[in-house]
C-alpha positions, 0 to 999 in steps of 0.5 A: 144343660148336661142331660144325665139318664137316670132310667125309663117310665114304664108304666103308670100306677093307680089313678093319683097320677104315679108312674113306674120307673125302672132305673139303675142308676147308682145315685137314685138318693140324689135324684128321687127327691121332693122338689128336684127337677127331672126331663122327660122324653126326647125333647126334656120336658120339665117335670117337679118330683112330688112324691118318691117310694120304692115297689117290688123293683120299680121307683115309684114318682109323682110330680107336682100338679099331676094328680091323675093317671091321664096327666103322666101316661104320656110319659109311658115308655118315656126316658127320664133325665136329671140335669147333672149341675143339680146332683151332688155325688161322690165319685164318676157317672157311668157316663164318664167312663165313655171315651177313656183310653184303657191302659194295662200295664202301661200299655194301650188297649183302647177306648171305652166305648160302651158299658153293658148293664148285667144283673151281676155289675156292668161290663165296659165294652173296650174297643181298639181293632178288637173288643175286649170285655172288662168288668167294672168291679174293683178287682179289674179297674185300678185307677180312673182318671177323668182329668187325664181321660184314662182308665187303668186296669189291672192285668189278669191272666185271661181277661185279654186276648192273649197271643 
């Protein structure tokens, strides 16, 4: 199974069994559904999703069967995860971009080597000898390739080292 993260269970809520989930996860509709599987923890413990709302900048969940507080706060300061087969999505994960070859101009910059979540957009941390910062907007990433394993950027005058 490909375990995909969707975000962290930080607390519960009231005494009916819900938890808070902090997550930014960019298909939240196509994981926050009544009837769809979830896995929490380290070791992926399955779980049914009952219930979802938003509250303030929390994703509220209640699973199946689990009608009290004492049944989910050992899923406290938990990761949650969806099995990537059960979501439908246009487009590429974040996940995806990890391990890309980053070109610029036809020329070899490096590898994707981690992405930094910011309150503004995520940052594609590119690593080749040096590091380079790329944001992951539109205006920087001119094409991703999954088939071909490539991410291509456009060139703008400070974004890398320049000699």
């Amino acid at each position: 199974m490909d375990y995909i993260y969707v975000g962290d269970i930080v607390n519960t809520h009231g005494l009916k069994g819900e938890i808070r989930v902090v997550s930014d996860f960019k298909f939240k509709d196509t994981v926050f559904l009544s009837d769809r599987k979830c896995y929490i923890g380290k070791d992926h413990h399955e779980e049914i999703i009952n219930t979802y709302r938003v509250h303030k900048n929390y994703d509220m969940v209640t699973f199946k069967d689990k009608n009290h507080i004492d049944d989910v706060i050992i899923y406290k300061n938990e990761p949650m995860y969806v099995n990537r087969a059960d979501i439908e999505y246009d487009g590429y994960l974040d996940e995806d971009l990890i391990g890309l070859e980053v070109y610029c101009d036809e020329k070899h910059i490096g590898h994707v080597d981690s992405i930094l979540k910011t309150s503004a957009h995520d940052i594609l941390v590119v690593k080749n000898g040096s590091k380079h910062m790329i944001p992951n907007v539109d205006e920087f990433i001119k094409k991703v390739d999954l088939d071909k394993k490539t991410l291509e950027i456009r060139y703008m005058k400070g974004l890398l080292d320049e000699n």
